[in-house]
KOLTI-776339 format. One line per field, with one value per residue (C-alpha): residue number from 0; residue in one letter; x, y, z. Coordinates in steps of 0.02 Angstrom, whole numbers, padded with zeros to 5 digits. Example, Ala and Ser with C-alpha at 12.3 -4.5 7.8 and 13.67 -1.06 7.14 Angstrom:
<rs>
roke c(0 | 1)
kolse c(A | S)
c1 c(00615 | 00684)
c2 c(-00225 | -00053)
c3 c(00390 | 00357)
</rs>
This chain:
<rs>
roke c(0 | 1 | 2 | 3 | 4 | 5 | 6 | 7 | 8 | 9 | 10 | 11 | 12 | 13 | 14 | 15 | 16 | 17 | 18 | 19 | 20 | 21 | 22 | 23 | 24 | 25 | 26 | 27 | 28 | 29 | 30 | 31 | 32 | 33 | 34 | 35 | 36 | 37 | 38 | 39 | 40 | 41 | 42 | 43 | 44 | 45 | 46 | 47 | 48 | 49 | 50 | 51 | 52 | 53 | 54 | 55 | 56 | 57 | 58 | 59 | 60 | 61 | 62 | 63 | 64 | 65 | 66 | 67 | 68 | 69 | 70 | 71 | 72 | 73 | 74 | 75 | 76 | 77 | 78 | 79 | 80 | 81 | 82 | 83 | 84 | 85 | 86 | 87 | 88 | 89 | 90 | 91 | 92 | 93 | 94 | 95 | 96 | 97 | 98 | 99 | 100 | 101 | 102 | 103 | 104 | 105 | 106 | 107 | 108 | 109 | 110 | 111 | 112 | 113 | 114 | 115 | 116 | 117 | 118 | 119 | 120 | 121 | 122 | 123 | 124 | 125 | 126 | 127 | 128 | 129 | 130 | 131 | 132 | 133 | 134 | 135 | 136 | 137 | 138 | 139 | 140 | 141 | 142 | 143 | 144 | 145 | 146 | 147 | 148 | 149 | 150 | 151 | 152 | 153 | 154 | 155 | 156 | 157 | 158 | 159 | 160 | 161 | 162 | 163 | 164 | 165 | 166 | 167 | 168 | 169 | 170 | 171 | 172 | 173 | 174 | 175 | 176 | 177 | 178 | 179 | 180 | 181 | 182 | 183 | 184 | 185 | 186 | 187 | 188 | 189 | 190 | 191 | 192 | 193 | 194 | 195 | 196 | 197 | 198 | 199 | 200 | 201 | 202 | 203 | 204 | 205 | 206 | 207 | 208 | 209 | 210 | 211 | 212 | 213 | 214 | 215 | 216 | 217 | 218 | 219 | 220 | 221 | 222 | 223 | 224 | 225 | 226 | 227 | 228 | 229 | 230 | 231 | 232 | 233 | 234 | 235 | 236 | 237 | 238 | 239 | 240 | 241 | 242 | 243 | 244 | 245 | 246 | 247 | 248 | 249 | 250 | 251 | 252 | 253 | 254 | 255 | 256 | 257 | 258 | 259 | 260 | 261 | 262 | 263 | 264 | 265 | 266 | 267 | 268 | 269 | 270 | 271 | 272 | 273 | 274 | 275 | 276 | 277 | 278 | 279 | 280 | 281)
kolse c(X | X | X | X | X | X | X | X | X | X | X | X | X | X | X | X | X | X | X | X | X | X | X | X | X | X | X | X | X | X | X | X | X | X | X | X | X | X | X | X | X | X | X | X | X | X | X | X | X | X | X | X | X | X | X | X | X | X | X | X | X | X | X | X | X | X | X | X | X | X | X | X | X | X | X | X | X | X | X | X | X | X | X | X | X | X | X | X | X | X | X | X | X | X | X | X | X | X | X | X | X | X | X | X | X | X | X | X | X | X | X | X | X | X | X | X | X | X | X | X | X | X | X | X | X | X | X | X | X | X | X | X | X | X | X | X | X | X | X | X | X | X | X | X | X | X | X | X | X | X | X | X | X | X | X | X | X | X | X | X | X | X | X | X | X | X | X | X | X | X | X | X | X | X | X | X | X | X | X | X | X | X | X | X | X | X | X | X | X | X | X | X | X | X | X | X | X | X | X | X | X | X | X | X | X | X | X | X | X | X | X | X | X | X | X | X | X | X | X | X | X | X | X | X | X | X | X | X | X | X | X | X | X | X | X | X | X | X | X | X | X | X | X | X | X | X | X | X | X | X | X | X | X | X | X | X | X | X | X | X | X | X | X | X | X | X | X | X | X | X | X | X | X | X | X | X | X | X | X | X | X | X)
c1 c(00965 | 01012 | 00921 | 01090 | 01099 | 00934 | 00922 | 01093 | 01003 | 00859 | 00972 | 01066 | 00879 | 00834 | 00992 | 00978 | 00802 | 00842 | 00969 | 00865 | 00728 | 00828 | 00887 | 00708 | 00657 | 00457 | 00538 | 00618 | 00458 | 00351 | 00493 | 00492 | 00286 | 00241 | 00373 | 00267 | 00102 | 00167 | 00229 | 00069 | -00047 | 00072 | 00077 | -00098 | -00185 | -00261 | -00311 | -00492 | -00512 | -00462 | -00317 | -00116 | 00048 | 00094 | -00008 | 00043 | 00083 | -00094 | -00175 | -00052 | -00064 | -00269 | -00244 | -00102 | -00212 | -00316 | -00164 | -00079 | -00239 | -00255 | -00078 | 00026 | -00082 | -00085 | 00093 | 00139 | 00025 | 00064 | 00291 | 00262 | 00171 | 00297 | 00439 | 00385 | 00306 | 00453 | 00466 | 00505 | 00673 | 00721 | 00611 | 00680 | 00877 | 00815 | 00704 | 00845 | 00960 | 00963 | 00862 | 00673 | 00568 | 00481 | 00636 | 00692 | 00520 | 00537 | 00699 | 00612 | 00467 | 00574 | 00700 | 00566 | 00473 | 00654 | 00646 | 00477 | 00464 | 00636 | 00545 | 00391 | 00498 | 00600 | 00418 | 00365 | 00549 | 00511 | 00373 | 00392 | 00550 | 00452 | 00310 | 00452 | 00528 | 00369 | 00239 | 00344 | 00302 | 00156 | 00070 | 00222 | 00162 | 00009 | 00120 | 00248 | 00072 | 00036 | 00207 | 00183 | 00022 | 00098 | 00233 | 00107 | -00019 | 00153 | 00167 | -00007 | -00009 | 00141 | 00079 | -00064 | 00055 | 00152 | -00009 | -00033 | 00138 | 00154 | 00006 | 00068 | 00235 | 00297 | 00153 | 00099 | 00135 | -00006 | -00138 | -00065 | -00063 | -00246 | -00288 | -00170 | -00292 | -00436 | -00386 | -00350 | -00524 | -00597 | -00501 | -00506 | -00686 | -00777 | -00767 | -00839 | -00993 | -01045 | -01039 | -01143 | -01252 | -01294 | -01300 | -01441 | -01531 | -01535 | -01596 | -01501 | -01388 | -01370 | -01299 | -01162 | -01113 | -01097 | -00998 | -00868 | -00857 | -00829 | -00697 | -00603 | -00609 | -00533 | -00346 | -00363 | -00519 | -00424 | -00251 | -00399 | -00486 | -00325 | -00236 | -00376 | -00407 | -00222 | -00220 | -00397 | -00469 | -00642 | -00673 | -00614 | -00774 | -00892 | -01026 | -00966 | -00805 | -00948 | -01007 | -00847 | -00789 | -00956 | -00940 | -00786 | -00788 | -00669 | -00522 | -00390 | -00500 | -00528 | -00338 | -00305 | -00449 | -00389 | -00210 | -00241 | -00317 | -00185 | -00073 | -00156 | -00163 | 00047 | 00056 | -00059 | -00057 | 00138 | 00067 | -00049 | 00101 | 00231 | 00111 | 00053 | 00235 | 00275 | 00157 | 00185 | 00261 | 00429)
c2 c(01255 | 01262 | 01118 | 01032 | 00990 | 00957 | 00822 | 00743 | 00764 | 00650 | 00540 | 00515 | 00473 | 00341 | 00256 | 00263 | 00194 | 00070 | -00005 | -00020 | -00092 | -00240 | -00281 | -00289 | -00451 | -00396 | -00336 | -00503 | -00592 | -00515 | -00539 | -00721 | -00726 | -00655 | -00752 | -00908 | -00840 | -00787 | -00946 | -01048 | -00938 | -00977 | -01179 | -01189 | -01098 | -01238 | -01358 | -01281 | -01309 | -01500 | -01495 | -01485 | -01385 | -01204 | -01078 | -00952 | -00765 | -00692 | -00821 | -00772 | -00598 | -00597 | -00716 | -00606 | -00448 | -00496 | -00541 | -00371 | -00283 | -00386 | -00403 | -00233 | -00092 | -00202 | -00233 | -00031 | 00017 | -00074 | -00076 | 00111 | 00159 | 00038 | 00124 | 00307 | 00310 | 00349 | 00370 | 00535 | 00501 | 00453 | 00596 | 00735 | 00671 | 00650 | 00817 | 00904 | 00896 | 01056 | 00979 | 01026 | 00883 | 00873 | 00799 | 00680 | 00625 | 00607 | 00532 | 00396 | 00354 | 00341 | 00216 | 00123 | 00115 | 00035 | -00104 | -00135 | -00147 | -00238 | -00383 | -00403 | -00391 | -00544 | -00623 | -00600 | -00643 | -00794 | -00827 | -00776 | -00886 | -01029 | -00966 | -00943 | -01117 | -01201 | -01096 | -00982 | -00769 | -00780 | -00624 | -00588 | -00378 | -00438 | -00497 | -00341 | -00223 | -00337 | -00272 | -00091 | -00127 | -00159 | -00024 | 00095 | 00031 | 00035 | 00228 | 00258 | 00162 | 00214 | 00404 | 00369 | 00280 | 00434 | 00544 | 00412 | 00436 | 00620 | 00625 | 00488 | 00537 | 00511 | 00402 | 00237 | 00121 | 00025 | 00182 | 00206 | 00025 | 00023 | 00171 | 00086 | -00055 | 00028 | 00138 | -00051 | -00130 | 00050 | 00058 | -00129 | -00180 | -00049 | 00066 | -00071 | -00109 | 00051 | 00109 | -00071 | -00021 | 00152 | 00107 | -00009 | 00102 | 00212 | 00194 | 00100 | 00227 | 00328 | 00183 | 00132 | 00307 | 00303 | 00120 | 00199 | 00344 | 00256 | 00135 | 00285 | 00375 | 00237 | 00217 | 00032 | 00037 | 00132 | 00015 | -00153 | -00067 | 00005 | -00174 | -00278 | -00181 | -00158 | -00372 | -00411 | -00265 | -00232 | -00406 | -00411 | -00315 | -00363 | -00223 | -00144 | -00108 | -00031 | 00074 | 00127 | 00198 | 00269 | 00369 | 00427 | 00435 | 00315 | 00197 | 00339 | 00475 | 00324 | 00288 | 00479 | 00478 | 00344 | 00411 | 00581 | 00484 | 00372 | 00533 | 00629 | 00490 | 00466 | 00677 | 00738 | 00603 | 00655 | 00825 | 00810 | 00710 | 00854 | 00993 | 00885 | 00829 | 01034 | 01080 | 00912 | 00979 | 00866)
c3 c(00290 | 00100 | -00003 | -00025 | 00154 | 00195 | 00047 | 00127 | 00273 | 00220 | 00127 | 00299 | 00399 | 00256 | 00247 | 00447 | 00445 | 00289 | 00400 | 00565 | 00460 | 00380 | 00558 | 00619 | 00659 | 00618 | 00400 | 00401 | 00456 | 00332 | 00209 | 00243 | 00265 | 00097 | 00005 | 00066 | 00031 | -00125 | -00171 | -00118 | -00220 | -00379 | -00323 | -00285 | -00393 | -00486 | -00347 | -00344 | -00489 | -00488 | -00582 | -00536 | -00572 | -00555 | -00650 | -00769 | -00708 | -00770 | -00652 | -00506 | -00530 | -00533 | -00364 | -00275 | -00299 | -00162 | -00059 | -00090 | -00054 | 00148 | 00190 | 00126 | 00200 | 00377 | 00371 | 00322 | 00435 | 00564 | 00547 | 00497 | 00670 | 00757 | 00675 | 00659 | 00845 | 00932 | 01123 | 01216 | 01249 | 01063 | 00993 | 01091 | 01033 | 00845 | 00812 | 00931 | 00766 | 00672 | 00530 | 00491 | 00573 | 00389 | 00324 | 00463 | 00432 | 00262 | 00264 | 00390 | 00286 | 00121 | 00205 | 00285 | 00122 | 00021 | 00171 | 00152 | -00044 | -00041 | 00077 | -00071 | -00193 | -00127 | -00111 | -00299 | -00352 | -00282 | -00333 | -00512 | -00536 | -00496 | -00603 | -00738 | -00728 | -00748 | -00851 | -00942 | -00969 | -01056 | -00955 | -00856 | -00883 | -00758 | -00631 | -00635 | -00628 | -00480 | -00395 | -00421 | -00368 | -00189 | -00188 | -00220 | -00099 | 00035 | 00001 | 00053 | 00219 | 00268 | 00231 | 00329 | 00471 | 00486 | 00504 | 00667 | 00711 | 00717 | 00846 | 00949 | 00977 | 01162 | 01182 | 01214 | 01065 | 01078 | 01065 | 00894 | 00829 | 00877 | 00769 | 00624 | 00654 | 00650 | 00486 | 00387 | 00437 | 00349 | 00209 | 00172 | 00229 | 00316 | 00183 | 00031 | 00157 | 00196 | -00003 | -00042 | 00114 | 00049 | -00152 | -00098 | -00030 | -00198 | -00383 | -00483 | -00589 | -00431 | -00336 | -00497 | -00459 | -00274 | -00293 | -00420 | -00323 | -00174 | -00299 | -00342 | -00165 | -00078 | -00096 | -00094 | -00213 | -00312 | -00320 | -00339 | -00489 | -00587 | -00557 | -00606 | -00763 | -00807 | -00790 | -00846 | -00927 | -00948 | -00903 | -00733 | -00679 | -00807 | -00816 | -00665 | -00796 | -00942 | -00796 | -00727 | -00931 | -00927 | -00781 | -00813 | -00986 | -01086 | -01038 | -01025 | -00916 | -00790 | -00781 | -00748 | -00611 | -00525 | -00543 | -00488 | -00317 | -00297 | -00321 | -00187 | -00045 | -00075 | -00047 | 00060 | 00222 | 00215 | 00214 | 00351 | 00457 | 00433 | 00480 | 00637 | 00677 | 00673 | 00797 | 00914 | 01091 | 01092)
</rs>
């Protein structure tokens, strides 16, 4: 195939899957389920502290982190394996096409990732006009680093969903949503007790360097840490922050490491799917 037809083939599989994916009854769910969540983090993010009203987006933005960080890798895992997990029968008619099973994949994931980052965005739209009509934009750049935040965290699950996919294909569904599961409890808890477990079992400056390792390593780490110091800077972290410039030595080598990882985790699980997906008897 020349390269104009196989990117008009890919185009063809996303607008294919972008369409299939607004019609799903699970994308309209989540649209409708983080639009609420949303929402109630920007209405109630004073009530802990005793007072009233909506807070301002640098208050939202530090509160949706954590929200981003629990609910978008479950949901891309978990609509990407549902999605991308075809059965026998539908496999065999899709990757009988003459088009390279790398870009019918592609050309899945990228339409499937346009639904999914078009049902947050209608969340933090949401949110942030309420936000707007009652606080104003004072730190309104915290909020939108909030948002890429999630759309770059949605890349990496669904990466790592297609890796699941492409093993799983013909298969029982719910073998593959089990190992979706099992990848989110790593990356979003497993993964930050087992680094605390084993930096307290080391010296001190051995341990910072295992825990910002470990920060860095982790695609979700990673996202946490560059949001949290984009919104907060070296005060989100307090000396964790010190250590973490330290280590990597200054502000902008510690935005390039944590790029570079975030980089790596959007190419290679697509990678690793493709080559998997080649090789898978269909």
């Amino acid at each position: 195939m020349t390269a104009v037809s196989t990117i008009h083939a890919i185009a063809l599989c996303a607008r294919q899957e972008l369409v299939l994916a607004y019609r799903s009854r699970w994308t309209q769910t989540f649209a409708v389920a983080f639009a609420v969540l949303a929402l109630a983090v920007a209405v109630s993010g004073y009530v802990l502290s005793g007072g009233s009203g909506v807070q301002d987006f640098s208050r939202t933005a530090a509160s949706l982190v954590q929200l981003v960080i629990l609910l978008v890798p479950l949901t891309a895992l978990l609509l990407g394996v549902l999605t991308l997990a075809s059965d026998r029968g539908n496999a065999e008619l899709l990757f009988s096409q003459p088009v390279s099973r790398a870009a019918i994949l592609l050309g899945r994931v990228l339409g499937l990732y346009q639904a999914l980052i078009s049902a947050q965005a209608i969340g933090f739209g949401a949110a942030g006009l309420v936000i707007y009509s009652q606080a104003g934009e004072d730190g309104v750049t915290g909020f939108l680093v909030v948002i890429a935040a999630a759309f770059v965290l949605t890349g990496v699950c669904l990466g790592l969903a297609a890796v699941i996919a492409a093993g799983n294909i013909g298969r029982r569904r719910s073998r593959a949503l089990a190992v979706a599961l099992v990848v989110w409890l790593v990356l979003v808890v497993l993964a930050d007790l087992a680094a605390l477990g084993a930096a307290s079992l080391l010296r001190s400056g051995a341990a910072s360097r295992l825990l910002i390792t470990a920060a860095i390593v982790n695609p979700v780490g990673a996202v946490r840490t560059a949001a949290l110091l984009l919104i907060d800077g070296t005060a989100a972290f307090g000396s964790a922050s010190l250590a973490l410039l330290r280590f990597s030595g200054g502000p902008l080598r510690a935005g390039l490491l944590l790029a570079a990882s975030l980089v790596l985790w959007l190419v290679l699980p697509f990678w690793a799917a493709s080559r998997r997906l080649s090789r898978a008897d269909i």
